[in-house]
C-alpha positions as YAML, in Angstrom:
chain: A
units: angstrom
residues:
- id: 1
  name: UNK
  ca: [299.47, 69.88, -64.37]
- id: 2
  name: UNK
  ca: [299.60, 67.55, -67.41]
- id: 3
  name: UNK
  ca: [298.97, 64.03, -66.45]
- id: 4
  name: UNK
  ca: [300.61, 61.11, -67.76]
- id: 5
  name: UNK
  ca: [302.02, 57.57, -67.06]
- id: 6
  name: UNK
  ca: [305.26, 59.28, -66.20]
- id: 7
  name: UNK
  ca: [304.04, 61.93, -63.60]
- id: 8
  name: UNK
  ca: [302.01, 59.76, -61.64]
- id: 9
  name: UNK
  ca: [304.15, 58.52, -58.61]
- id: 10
  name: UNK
  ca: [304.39, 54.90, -57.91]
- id: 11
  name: UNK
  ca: [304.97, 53.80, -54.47]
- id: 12
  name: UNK
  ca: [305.37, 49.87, -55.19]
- id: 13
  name: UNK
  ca: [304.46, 47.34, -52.05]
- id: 14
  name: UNK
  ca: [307.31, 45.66, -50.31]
- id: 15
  name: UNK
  ca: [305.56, 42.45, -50.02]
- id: 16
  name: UNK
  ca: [303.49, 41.10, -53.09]
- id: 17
  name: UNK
  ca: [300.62, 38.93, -52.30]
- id: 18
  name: UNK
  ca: [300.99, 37.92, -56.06]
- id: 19
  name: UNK
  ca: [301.94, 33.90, -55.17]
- id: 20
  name: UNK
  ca: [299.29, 33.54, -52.26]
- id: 21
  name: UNK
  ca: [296.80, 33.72, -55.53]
- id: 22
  name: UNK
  ca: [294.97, 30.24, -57.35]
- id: 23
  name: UNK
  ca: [294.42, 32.22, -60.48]
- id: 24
  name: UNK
  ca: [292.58, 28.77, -61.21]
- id: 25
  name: UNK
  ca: [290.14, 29.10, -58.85]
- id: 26
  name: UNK
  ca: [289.01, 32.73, -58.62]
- id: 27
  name: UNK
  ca: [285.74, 33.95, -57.30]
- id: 28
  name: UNK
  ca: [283.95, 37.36, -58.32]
- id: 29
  name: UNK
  ca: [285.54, 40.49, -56.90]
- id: 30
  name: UNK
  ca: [287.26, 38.88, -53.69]
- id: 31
  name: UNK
  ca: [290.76, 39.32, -54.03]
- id: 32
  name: UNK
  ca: [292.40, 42.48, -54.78]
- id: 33
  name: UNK
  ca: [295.99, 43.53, -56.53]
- id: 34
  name: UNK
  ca: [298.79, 45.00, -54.70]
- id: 35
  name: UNK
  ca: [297.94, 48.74, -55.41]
- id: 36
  name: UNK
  ca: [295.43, 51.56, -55.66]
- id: 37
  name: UNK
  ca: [295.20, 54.59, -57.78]
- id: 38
  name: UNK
  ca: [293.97, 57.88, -55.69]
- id: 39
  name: UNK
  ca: [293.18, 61.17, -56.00]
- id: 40
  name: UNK
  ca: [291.96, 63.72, -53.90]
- id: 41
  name: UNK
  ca: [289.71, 66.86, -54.35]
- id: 42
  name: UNK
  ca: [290.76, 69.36, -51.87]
- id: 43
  name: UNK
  ca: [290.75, 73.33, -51.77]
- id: 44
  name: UNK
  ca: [288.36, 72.93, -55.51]
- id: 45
  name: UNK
  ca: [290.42, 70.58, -57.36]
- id: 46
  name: UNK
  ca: [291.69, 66.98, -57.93]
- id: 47
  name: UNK
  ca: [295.20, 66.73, -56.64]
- id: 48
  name: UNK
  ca: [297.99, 64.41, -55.16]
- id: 49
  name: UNK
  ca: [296.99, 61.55, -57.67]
- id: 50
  name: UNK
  ca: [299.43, 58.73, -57.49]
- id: 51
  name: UNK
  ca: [299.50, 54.73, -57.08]
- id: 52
  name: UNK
  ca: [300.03, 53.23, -53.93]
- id: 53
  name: UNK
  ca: [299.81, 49.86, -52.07]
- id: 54
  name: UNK
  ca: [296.21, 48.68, -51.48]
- id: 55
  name: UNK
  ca: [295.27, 48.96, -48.08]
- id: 56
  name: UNK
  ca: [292.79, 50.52, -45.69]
- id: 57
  name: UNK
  ca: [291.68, 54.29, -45.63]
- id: 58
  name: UNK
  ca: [291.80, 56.31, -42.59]
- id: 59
  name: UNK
  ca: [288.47, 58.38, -42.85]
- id: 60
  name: UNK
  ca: [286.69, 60.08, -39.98]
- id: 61
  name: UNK
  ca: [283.38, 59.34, -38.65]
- id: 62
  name: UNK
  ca: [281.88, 62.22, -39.38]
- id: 63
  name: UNK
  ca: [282.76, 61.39, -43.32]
- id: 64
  name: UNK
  ca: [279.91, 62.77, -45.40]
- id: 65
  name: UNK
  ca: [279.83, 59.17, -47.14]
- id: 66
  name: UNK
  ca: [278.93, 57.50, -44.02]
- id: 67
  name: UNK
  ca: [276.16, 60.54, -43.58]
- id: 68
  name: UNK
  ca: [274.24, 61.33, -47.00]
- id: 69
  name: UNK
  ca: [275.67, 58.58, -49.37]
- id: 70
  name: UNK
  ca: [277.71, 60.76, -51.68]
- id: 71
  name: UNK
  ca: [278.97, 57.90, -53.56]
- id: 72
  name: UNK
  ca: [279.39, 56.69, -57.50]
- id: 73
  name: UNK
  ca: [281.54, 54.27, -58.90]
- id: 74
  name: UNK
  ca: [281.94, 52.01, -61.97]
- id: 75
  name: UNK
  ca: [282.86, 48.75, -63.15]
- id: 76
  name: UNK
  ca: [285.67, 47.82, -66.07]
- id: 77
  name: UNK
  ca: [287.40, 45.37, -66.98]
- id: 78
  name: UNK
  ca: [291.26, 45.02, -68.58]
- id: 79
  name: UNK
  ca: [292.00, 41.36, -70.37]
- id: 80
  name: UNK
  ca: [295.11, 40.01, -71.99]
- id: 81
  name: UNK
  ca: [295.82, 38.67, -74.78]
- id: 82
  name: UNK
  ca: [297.64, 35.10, -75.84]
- id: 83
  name: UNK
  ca: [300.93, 37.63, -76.43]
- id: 84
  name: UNK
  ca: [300.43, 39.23, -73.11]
- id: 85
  name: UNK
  ca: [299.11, 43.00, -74.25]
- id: 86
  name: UNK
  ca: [297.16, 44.56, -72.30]
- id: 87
  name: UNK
  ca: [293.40, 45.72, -73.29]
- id: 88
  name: UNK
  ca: [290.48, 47.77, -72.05]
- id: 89
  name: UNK
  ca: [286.91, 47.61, -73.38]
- id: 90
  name: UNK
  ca: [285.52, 51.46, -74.39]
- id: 91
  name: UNK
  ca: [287.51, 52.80, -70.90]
- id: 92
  name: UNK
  ca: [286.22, 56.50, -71.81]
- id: 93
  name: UNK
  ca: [282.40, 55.42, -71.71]
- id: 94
  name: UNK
  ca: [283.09, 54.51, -67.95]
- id: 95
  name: UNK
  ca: [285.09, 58.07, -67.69]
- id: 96
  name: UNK
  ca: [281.92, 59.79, -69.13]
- id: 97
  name: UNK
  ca: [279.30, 57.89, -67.01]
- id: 98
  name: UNK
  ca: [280.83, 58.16, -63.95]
- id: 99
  name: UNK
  ca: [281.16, 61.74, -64.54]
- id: 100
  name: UNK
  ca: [277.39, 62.15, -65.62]
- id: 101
  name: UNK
  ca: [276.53, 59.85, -62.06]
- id: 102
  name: UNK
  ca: [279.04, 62.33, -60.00]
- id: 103
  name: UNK
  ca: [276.95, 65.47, -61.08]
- id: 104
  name: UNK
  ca: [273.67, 64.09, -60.77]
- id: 105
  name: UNK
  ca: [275.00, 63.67, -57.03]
- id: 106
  name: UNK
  ca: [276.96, 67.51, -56.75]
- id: 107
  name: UNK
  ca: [279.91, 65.36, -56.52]
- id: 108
  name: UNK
  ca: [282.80, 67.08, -58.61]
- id: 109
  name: UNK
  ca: [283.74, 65.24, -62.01]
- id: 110
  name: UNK
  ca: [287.13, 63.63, -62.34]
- id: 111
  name: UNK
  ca: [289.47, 65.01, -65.82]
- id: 112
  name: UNK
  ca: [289.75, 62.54, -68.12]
- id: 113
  name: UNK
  ca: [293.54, 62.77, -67.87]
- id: 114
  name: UNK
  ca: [293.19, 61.99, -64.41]
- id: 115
  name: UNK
  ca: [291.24, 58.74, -64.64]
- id: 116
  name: UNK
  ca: [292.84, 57.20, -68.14]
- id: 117
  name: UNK
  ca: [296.68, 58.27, -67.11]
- id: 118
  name: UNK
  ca: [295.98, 57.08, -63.45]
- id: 119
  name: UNK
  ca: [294.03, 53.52, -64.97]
- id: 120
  name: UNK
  ca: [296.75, 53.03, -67.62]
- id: 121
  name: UNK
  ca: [300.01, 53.84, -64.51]
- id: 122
  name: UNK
  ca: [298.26, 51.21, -62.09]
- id: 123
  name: UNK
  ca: [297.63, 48.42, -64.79]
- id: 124
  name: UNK
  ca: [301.06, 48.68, -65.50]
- id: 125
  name: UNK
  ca: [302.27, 48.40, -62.27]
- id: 126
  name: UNK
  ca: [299.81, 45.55, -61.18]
- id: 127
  name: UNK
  ca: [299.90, 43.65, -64.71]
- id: 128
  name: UNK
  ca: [301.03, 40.28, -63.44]
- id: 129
  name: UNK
  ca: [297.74, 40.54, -61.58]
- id: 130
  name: UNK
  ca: [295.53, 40.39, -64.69]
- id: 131
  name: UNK
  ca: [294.72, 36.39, -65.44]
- id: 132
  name: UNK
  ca: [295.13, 34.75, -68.49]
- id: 133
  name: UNK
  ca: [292.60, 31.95, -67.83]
- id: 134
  name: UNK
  ca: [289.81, 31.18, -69.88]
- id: 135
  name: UNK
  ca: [287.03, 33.31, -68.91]
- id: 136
  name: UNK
  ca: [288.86, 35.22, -66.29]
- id: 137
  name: UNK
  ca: [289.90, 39.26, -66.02]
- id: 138
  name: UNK
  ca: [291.00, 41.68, -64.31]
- id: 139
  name: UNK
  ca: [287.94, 43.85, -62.78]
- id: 140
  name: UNK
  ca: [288.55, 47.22, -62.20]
- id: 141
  name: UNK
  ca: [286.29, 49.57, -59.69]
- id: 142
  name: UNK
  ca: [286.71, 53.63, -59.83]
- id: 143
  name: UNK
  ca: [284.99, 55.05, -57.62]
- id: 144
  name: UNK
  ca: [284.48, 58.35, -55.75]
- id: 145
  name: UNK
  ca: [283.30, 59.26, -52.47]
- id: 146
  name: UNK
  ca: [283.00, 62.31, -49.75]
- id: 147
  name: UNK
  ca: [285.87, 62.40, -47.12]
- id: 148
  name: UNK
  ca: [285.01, 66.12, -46.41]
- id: 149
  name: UNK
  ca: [283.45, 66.16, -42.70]
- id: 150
  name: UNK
  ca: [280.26, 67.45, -41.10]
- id: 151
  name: UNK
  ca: [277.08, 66.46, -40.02]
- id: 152
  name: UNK
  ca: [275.00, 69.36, -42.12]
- id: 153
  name: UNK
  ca: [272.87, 68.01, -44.86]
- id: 154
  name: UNK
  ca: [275.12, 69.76, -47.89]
- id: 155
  name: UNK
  ca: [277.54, 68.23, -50.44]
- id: 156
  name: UNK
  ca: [280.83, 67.98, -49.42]
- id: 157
  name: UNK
  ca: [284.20, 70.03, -49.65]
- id: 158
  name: UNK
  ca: [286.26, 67.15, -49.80]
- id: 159
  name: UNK
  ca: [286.35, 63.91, -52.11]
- id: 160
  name: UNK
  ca: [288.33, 60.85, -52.62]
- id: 161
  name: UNK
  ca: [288.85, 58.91, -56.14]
- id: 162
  name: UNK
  ca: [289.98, 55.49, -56.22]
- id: 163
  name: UNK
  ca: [290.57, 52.90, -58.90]
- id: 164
  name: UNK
  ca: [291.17, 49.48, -57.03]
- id: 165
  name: UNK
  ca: [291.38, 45.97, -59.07]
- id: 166
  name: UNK
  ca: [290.70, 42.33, -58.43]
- id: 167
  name: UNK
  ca: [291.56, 39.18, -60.49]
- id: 168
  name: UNK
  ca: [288.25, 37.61, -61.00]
- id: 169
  name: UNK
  ca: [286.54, 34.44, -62.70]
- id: 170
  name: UNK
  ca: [283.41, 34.32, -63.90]
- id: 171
  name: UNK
  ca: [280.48, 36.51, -62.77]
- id: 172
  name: UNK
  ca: [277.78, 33.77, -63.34]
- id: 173
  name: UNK
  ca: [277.83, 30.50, -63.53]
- id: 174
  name: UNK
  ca: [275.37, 29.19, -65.98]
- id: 175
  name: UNK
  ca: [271.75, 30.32, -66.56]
- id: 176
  name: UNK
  ca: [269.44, 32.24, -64.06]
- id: 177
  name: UNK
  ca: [266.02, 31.70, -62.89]
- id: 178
  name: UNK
  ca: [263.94, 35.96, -62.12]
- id: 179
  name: UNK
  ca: [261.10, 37.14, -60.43]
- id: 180
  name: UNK
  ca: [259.15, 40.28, -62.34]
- id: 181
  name: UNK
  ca: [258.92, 42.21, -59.36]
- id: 182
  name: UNK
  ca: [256.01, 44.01, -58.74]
- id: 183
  name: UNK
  ca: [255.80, 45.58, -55.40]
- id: 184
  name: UNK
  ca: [259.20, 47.18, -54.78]
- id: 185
  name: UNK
  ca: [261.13, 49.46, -57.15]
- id: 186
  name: UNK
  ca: [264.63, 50.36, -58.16]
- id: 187
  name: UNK
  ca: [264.46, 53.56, -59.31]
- id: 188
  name: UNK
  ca: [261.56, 56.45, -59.48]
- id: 189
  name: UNK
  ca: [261.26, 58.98, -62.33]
- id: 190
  name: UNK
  ca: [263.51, 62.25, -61.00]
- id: 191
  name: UNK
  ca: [265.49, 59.74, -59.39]
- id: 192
  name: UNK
  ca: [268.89, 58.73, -59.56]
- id: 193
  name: UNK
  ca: [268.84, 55.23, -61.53]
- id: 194
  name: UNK
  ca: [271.13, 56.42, -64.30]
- id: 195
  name: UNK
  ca: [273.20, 57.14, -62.36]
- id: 196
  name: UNK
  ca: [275.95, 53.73, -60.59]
- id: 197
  name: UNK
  ca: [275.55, 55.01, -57.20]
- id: 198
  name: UNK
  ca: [275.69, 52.88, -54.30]
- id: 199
  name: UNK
  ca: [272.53, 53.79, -53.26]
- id: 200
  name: UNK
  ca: [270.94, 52.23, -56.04]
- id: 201
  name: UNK
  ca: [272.17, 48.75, -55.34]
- id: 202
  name: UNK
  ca: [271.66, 48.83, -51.30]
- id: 203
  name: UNK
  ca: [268.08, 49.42, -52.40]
- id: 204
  name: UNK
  ca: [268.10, 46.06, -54.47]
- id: 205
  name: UNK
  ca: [269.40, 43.53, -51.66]
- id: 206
  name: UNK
  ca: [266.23, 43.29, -49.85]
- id: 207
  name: UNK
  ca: [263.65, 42.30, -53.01]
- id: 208
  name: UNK
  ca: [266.64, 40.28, -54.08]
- id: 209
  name: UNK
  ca: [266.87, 38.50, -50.99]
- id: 210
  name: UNK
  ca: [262.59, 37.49, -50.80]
- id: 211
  name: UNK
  ca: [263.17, 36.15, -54.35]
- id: 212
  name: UNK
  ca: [265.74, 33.91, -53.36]
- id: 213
  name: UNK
  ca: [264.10, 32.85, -50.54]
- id: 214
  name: UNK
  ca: [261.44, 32.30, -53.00]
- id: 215
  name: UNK
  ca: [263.80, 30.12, -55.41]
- id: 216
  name: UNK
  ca: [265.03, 32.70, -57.84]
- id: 217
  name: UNK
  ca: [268.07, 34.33, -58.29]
- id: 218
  name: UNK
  ca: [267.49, 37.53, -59.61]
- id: 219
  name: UNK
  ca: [265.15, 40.13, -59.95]
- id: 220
  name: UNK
  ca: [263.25, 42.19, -62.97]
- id: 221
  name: UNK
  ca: [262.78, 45.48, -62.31]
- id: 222
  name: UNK
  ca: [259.41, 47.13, -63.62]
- id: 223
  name: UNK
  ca: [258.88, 50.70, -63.73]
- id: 224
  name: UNK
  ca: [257.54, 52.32, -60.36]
- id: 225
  name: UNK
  ca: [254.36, 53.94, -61.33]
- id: 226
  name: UNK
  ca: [252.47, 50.63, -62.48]
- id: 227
  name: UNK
  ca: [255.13, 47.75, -62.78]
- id: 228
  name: UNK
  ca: [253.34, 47.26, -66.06]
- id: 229
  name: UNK
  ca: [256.50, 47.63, -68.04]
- id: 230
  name: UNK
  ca: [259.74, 45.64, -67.82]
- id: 231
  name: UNK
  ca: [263.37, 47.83, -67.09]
- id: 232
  name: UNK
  ca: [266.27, 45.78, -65.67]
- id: 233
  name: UNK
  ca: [267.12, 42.54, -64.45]
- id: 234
  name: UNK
  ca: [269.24, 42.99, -61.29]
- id: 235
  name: UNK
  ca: [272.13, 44.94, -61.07]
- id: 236
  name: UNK
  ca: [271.94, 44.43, -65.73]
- id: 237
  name: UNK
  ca: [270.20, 45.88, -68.61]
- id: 238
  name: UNK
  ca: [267.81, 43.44, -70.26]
- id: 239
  name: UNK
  ca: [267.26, 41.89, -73.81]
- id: 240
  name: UNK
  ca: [264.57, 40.01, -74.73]
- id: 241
  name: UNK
  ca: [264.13, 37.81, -77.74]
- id: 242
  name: UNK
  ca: [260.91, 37.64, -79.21]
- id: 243
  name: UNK
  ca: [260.63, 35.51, -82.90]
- id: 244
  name: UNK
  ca: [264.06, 36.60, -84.50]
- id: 245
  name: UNK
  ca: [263.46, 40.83, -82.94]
- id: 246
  name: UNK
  ca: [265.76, 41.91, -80.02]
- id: 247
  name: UNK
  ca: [264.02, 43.93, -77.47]
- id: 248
  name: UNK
  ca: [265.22, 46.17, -75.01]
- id: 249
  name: UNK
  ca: [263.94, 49.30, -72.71]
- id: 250
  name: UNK
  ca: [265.03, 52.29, -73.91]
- id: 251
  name: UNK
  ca: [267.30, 54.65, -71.00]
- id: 252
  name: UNK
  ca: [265.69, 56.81, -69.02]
- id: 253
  name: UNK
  ca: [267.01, 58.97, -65.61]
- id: 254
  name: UNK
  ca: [265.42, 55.06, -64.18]
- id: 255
  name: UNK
  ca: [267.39, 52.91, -66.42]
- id: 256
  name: UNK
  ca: [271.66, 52.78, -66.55]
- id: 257
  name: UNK
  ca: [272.83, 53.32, -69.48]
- id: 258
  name: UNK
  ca: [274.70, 50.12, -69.84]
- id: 259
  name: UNK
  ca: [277.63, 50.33, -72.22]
- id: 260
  name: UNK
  ca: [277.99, 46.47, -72.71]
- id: 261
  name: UNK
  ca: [274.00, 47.47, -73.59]
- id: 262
  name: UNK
  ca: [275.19, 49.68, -76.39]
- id: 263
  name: UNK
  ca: [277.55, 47.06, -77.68]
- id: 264
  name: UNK
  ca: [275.05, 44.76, -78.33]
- id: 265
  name: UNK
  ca: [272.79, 47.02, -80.04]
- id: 266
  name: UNK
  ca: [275.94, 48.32, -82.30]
- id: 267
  name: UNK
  ca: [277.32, 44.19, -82.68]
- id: 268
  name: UNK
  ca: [273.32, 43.24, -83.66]
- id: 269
  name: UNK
  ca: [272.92, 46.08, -86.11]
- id: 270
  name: UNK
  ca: [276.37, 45.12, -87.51]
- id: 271
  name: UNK
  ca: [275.13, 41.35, -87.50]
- id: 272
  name: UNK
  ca: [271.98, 41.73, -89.09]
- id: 273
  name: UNK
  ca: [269.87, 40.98, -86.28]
- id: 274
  name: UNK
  ca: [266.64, 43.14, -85.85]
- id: 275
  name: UNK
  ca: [266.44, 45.08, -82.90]
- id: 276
  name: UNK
  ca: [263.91, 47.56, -81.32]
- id: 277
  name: UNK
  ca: [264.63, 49.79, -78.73]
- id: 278
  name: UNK
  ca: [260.89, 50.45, -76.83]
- id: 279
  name: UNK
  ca: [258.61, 49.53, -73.92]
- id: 280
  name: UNK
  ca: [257.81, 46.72, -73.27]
- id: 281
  name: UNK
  ca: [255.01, 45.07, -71.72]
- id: 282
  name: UNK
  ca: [255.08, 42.35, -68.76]
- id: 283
  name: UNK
  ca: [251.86, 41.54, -70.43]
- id: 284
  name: UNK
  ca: [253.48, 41.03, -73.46]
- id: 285
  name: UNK
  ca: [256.53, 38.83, -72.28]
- id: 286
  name: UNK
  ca: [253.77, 36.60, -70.86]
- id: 287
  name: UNK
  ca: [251.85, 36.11, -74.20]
- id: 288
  name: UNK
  ca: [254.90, 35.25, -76.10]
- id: 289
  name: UNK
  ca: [255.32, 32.69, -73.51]
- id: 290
  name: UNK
  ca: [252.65, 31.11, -73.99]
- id: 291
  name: UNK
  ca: [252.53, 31.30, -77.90]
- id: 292
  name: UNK
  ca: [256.37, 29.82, -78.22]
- id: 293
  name: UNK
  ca: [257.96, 33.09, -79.43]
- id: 294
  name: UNK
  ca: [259.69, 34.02, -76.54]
- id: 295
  name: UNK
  ca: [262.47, 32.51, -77.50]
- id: 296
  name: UNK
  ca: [265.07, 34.66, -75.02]
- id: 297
  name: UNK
  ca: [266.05, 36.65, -72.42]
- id: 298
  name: UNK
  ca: [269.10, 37.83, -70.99]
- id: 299
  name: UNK
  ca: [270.76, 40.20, -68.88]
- id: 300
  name: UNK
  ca: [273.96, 42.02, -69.95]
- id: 301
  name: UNK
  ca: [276.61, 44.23, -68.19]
- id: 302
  name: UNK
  ca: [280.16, 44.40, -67.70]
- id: 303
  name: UNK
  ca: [280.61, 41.65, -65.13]
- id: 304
  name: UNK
  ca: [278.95, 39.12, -66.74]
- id: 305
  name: UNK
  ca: [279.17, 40.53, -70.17]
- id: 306
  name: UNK
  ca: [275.72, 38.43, -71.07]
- id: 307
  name: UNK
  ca: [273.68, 36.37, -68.41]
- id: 308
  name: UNK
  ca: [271.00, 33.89, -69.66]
- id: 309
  name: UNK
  ca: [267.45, 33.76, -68.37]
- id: 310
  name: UNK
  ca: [266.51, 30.24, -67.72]
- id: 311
  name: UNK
  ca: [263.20, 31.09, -66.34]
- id: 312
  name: UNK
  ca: [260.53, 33.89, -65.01]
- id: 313
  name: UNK
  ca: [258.05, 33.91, -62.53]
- id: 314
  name: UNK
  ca: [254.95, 36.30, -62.14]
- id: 315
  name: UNK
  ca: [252.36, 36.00, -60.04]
- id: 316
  name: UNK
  ca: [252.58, 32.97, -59.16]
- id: 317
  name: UNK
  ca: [253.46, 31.28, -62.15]
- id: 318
  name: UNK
  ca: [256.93, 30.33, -63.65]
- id: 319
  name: UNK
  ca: [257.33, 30.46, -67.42]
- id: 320
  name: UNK
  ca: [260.35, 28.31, -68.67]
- id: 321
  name: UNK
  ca: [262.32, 29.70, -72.09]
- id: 322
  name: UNK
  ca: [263.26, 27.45, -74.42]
- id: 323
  name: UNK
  ca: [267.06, 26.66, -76.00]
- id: 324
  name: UNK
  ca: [266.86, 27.86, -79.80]
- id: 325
  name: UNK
  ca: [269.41, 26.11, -81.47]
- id: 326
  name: UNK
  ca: [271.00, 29.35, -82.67]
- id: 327
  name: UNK
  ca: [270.98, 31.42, -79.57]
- id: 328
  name: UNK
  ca: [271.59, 35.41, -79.80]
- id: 329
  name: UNK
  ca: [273.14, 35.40, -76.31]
- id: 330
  name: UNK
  ca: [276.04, 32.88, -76.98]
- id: 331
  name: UNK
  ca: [276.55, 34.41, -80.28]
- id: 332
  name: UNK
  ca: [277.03, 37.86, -78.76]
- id: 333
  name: UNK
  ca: [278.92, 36.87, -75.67]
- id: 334
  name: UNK
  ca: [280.99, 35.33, -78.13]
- id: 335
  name: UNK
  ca: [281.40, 38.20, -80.53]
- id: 336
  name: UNK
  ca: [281.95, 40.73, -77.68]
- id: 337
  name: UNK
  ca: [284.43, 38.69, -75.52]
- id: 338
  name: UNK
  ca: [286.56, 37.94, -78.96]
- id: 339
  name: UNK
  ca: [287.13, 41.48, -79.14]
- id: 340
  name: UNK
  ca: [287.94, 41.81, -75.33]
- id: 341
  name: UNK
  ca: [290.73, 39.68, -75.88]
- id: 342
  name: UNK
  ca: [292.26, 40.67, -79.09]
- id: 343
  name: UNK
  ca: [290.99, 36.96, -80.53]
- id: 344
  name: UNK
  ca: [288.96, 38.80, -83.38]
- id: 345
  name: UNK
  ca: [289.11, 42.38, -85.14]
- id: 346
  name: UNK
  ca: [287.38, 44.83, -83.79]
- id: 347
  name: UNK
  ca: [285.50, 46.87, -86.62]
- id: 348
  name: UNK
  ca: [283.99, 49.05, -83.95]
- id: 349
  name: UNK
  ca: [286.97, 50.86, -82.39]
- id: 350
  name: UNK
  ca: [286.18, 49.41, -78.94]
- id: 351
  name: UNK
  ca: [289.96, 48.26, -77.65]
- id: 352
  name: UNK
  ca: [291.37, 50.11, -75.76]
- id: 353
  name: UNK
  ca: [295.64, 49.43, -75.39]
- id: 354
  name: UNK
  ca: [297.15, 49.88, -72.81]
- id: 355
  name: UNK
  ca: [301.16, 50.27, -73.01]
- id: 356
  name: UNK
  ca: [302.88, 47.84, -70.87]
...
């Protein structure tokens, strides 16, 4: 079957929650929109997809999910613009990703048809949902996980695929203080770090939790063999700004291949601004520190888009970054979010419409 916007049945909510929402006052990922794409792989193929009313799932405890934690998902975001169009931000990069995360775990990969005509029917049903407020979106999480039952250590023979939205505000507020962690790891080497499983985050909580309880907010991932070398901060790929050179670690079946990551390399090489793609040393950050060219470091992703890096701590010792006066991370925020919301041309090909 040929997917479109017009095939796709809508069955529309009989009782909005629209007006119960202070689109001035939204928090990260907390309230959700009055429907839900889904699709179901049954009998060895996606099926059934449609838009519904958001709600709860009926799934049975012996769910493989629950079981071996055959689960992927991925973040987007849609924005509007000041004459109310619709936009997405490179939506097939998310399509390919969360098919490359789906294989890695022998979870079968959703048709692009499936996932752009069933994003594009359930924007337009739930666009009064997307904000209009300065700094605010409308996230959007597809994900896919294993409703087939048993309690035998094998994939699945039956999957769900959902794509469920929520207004939201800002990610961050303001700048963030790490910790370069050096005892626990997010990913190993064979691994699945590439790849946005749930898994992968779980594993985060705790080592994010002792920092905090330590004073920091986040965490900087090393890599597991010797923690000698610096790979993501949190749940975001990392930049770091040494004289006027942007750094960053190059992917790796540890590292997620971010795509607000590639943006930024793209938007720098476009700007002018020097980057290198390599290693890098926690040894190294540390010596820049202390010779004043260090002059950044931020984390970047979709939620945030860019987070600042206020401060780091290792062993024992906090090293504070300055403000430069001209700072790549405002700049590129800036640059990106412009094209987000149609407020700049976008030489790249990155905006996505969506017909509404």
């Amino acid at each position: 079957m040929e997917f479109t916007t017009k095939t796709i049945p809508v069955e529309k909510t009989s009782a909005s929650r629209l007006a119960q929402v202070d689109f001035n006052n939204l928090s990260f990922g907390g309230v959700f929109t009055d429907h839900m794409f889904i699709c179901e792989y049954k009998n060895g193929a996606w099926q059934d997809a449609r838009v519904i009313p958001y709600g709860p799932l009926s799934l049975e405890p012996a769910a493989k999910v629950f079981h071996y934690g055959q689960e992927v998902f991925e973040g987007m975001k849609a924005y509007k613009d000041a004459e109310g169009k619709i936009w997405l931000f490179r939506p097939l990069e998310n399509q390919r990703r969360l098919n490359r995360s789906a294989a890695r775990l022998a979870i079968p990969e959703v048709p692009e048809a499936i996932f752009m005509e069933g994003l594009k029917t359930l924007l337009q049903v739930d666009s009064d949902w997307i904000p209009t407020q300065a700094g605010s979106s409308l996230y959007i999480r597809p994900f896919i996980f294993a409703s087939g039952t048993g309690f035998h250590a094998s994939p699945s023979d039956a999957y769900t695929f959902i794509i469920a939205c929520a207004p939201s505000g800002a990610y961050f507020s303001g700048e963030v203080s790490v910790r370069i962690e050096e005892t626990y790891s997010r990913a190993a080497n064979g691994g699945v770090g590439y790849a946005k499983a749930g898994g992968n985050y779980a594993g985060q909580f705790y080592p994010t939790k002792l920092a905090q309880e330590a004073g920091f907010q986040q965490v900087v991932w090393t890599d597991d063999h010797t923690h000698e070398y610096i790979e993501e901060a949190g749940a975001m790929n990392i930049f770091i700004r040494i004289g006027d050179t942007l750094l960053t670690s190059p992917t790796s079946d540890r590292i997620l291949d971010g795509i607000t990551r590639k943006s930024i390399l793209t938007l720098a090489e476009a700007e002018g601004i020097p980057t290198e793609v390599r290693k890098i040393k926690v040894s190294e950050l540390v010596e820049a520190s202390r010779q004043g060219t260090l002059l950044e470091m931020f984390g970047a992703g979709t939620a945030a888009v860019v987070s600042p890096i206020s401060s780091f701590g290792y062993r024992d010792q906090v090293y504070t970054l300055p403000k430069p006066e001209k700072s790549y991370a405002a700049y590129i925020k800036e640059r990106i979010t412009d094209i987000q919301y149609n407020r700049a041309e976008d030489p790249f090909g990155w905006r996505y419409p969506v017909g509404n």
